[in-house]
C-alpha positions in Angstrom: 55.7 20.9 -39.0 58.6 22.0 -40.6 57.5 25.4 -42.0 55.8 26.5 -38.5 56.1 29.9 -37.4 56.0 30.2 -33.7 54.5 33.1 -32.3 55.4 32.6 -28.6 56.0 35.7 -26.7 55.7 38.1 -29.8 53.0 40.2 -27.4 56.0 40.5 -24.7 57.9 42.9 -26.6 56.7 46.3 -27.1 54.6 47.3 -29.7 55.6 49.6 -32.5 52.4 50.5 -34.6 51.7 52.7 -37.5 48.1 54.0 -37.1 46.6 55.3 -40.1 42.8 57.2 -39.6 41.1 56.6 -36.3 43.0 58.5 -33.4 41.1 56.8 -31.1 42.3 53.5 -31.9 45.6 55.4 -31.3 45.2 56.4 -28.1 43.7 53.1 -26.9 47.2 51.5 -28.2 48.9 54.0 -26.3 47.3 53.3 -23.2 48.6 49.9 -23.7 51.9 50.5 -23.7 52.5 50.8 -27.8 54.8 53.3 -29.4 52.4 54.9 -32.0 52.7 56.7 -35.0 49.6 58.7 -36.2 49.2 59.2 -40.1 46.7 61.9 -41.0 44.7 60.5 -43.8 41.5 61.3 -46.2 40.3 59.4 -49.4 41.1 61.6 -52.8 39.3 64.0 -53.9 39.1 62.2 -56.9 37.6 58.9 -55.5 34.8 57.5 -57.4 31.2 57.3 -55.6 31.4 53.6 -55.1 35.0 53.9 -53.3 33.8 56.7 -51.0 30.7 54.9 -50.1 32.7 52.2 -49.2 35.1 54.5 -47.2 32.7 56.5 -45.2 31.0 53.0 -44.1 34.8 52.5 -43.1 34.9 55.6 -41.4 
């Protein structure tokens, strides 16, 4: 196909991730071998109900 991507070897280079929430999945990437980046975040204060019920299921 004209248009296809290949993704051959994209796992052989290191990988850079920004990790936003769950240190744990952090630190599992880390043991792997990934440069990480851990971002802090909480929904706003401001959140309806519906949005943090959806979050905290997320969470």
């Amino acid at each position: 196909m004209e248009n296809e991507i290949s993704y051959q070897g994209i796992l052989k280079n290191k990988m850079i991730v920004i990790n936003i929430g769950l240190e744990m999945f952090a630190d599992f990437l880390q043991q792997q071998g990934a440069e990480v980046t851990q971002v802090q975040w909480n929904p706003m204060e401001q959140a309806s109900k519906d949005v943090k019920d959806l979050l905290s299921k997320l969470l």
